[in-house]
MARTILO-448537 format. One record per residue (C-alpha): chain; z, y negated, x negated. Coordinates in steps of 0.2 Angstrom, whole numbers. Example, Ala and Ser with C-alpha at 12.3 -4.5 7.8 and 13.67 -1.06 7.14 Angstrom:
BEGIN
{chain: A&c3: 39&c2: 22&c1: -62}
{chain: A&c3: 36&c2: 5&c1: -68}
REM end
This chain:
BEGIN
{chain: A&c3: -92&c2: -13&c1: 152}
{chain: A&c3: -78&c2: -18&c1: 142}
{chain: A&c3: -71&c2: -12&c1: 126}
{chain: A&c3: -60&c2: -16&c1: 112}
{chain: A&c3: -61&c2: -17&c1: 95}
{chain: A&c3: -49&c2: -5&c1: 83}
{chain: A&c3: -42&c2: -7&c1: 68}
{chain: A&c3: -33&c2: 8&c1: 59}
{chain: A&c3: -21&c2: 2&c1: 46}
{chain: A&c3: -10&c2: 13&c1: 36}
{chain: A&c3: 7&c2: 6&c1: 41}
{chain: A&c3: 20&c2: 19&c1: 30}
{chain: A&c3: 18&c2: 30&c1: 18}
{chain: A&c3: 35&c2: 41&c1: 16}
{chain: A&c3: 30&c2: 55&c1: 2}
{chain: A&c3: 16&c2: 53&c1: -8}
{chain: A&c3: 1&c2: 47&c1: -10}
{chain: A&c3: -12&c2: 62&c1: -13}
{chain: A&c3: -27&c2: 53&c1: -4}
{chain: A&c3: -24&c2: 36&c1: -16}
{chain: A&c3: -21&c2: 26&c1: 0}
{chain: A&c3: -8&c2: 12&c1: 4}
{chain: A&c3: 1&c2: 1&c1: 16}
{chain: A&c3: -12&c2: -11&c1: 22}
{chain: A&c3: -26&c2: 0&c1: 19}
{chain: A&c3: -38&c2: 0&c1: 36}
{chain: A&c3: -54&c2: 5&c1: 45}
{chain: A&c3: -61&c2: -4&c1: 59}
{chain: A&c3: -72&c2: 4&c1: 76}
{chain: A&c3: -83&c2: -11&c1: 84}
{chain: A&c3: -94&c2: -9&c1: 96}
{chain: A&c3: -90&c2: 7&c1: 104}
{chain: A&c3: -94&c2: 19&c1: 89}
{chain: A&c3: -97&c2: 7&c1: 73}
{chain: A&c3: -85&c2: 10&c1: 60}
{chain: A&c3: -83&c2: 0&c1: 45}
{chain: A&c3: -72&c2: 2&c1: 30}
{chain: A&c3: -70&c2: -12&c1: 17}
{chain: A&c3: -80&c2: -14&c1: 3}
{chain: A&c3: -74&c2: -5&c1: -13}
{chain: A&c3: -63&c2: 4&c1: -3}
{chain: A&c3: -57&c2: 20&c1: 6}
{chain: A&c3: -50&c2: 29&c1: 20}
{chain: A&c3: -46&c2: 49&c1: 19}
{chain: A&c3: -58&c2: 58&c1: 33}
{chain: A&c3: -42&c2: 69&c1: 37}
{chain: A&c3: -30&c2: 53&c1: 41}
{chain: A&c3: -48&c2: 50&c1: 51}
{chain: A&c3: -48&c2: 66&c1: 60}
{chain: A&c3: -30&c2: 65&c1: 67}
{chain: A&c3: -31&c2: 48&c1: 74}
{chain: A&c3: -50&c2: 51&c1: 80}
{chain: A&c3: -46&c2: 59&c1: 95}
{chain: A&c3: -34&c2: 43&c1: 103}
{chain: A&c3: -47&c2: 29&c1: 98}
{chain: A&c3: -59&c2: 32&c1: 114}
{chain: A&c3: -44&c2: 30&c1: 126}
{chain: A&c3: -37&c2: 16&c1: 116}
{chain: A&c3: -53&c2: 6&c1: 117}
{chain: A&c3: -50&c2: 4&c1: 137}
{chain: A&c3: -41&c2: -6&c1: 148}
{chain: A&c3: -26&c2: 5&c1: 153}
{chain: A&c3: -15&c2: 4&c1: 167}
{chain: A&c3: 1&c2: -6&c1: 163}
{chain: A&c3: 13&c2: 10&c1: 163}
{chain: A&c3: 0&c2: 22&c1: 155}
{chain: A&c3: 8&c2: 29&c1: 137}
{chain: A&c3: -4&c2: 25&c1: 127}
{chain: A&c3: -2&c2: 5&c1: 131}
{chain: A&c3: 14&c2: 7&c1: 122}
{chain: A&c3: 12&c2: 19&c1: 107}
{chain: A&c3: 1&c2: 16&c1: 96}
{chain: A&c3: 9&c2: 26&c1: 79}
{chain: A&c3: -2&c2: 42&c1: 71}
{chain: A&c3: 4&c2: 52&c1: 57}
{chain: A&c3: -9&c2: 60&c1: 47}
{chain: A&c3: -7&c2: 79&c1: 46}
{chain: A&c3: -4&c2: 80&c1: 27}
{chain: A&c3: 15&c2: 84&c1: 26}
{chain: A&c3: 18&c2: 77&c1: 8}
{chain: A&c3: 11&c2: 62&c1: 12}
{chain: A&c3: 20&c2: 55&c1: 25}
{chain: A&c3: 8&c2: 44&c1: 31}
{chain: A&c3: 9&c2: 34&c1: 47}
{chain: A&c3: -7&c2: 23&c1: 53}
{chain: A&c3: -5&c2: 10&c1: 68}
{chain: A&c3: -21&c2: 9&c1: 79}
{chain: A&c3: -22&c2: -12&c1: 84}
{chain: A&c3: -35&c2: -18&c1: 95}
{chain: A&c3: -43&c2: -33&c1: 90}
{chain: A&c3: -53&c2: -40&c1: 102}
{chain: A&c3: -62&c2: -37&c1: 119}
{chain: A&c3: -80&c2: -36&c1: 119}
{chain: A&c3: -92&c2: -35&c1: 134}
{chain: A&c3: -104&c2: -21&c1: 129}
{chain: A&c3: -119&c2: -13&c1: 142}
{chain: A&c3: -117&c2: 5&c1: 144}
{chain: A&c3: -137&c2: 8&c1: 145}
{chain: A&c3: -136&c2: 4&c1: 125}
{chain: A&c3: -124&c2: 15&c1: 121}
{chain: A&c3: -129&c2: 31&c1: 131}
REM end
């Protein structure tokens, strides 16, 4: 099966900061379920939580006209903060199913 690689970066932030994030800041999902956050660094579990449940349909090949192949912004549910994430897919890796299930 096939699968792409995510990156979550924070793209804005509008109020302020109460998690310590910024711009640029990012978490990666490889290989299905692998996540990966830099070294030294990281990323609020409730800016995790609201963008969770789009990175399973955003690791698929999507028809052309599908929503999701165009949007691709997620706002973390903390009103001070503002923040907004973009969800990027990296690459496209060739994965078997039987390893993953």
């Amino acid at each position: 099966m096939e699968l792409y690689n995510l990156r979550v970066v924070v793209e804005t932030i509008n109020g302020r900061s109460v998690c310590g994030m910024k711009p640029g800041d990012w978490f990666e999902v490889t290989n299905s379920a692998q996540v990966r956050i830099p070294e030294g660094k990281h990323f609020c579990m409730y800016a995790i939580a609201s963008v969770l449940p789009l990175l399973p349909a955003k690791q698929r090949v999507m028809p052309e006209n599908d929503w999701l192949e165009s949007d691709s912004l997620v706002a973390c549910p903390d009103p001070e903060e503002q923040l907004i994430m973009r969800i990027v897919r990296t690459e496209l890796v060739q994965l078997n199913a039987a390893d993953l299930t």
